[in-house]
C-alpha positions in Angstrom: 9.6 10.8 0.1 11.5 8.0 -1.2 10.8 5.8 1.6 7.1 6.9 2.0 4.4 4.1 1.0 2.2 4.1 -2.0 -0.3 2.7 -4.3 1.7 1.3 -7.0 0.7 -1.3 -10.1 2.9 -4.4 -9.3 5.4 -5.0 -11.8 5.7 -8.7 -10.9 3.2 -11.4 -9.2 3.8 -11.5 -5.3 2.0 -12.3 -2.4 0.0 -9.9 0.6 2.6 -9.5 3.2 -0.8 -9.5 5.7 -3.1 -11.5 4.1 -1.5 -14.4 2.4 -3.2 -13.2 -1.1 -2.2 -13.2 -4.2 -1.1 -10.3 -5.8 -1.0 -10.5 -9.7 1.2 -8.5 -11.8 -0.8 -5.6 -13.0 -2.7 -4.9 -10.3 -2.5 -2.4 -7.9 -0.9 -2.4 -4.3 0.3 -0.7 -1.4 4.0 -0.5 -1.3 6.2 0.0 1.9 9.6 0.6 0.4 11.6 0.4 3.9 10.4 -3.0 4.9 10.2 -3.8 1.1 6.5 -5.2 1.8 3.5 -5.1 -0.4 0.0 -5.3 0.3 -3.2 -6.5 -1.3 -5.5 -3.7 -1.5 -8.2 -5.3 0.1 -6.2 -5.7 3.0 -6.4 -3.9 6.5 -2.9 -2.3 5.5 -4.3 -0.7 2.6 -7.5 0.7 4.1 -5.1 2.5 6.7 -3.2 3.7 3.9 -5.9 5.1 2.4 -7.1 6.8 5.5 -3.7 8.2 6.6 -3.4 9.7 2.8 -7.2 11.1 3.4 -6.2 12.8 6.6 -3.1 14.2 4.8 -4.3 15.5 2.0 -8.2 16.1 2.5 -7.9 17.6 6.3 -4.3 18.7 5.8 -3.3 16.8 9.3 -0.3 15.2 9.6 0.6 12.7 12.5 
């Protein structure tokens, strides 16, 4: 759990670990804790995120 990703609301201004993009303090992001990355959420990271958490939550599959 602790080292699962997830949306968060960034608490500082930091930059797309894919995309290069800024990401402003107060908006929202994906968070990786284990590689300590963060991701815009217009990013192709955060779509996947979003899918995964669909598939876990919606369809009850996890893979």
């Amino acid at each position: 759990m602790r080292d699962d990703p997830r949306e968060i609301r960034a608490r500082f201004n930091s930059v797309c670990a894919e995309t290069g993009r800024a990401i402003n303090k107060g908006d929202n992001c994906i968070y990786y804790p284990k590689g300590k990355k963060v991701f815009h959420i217009d990013s192709k990271q955060a779509e996947e995120y979003r899918g995964y958490m669909f598939d876990l939550h919606a369809l009850d599959c996890d893979y």
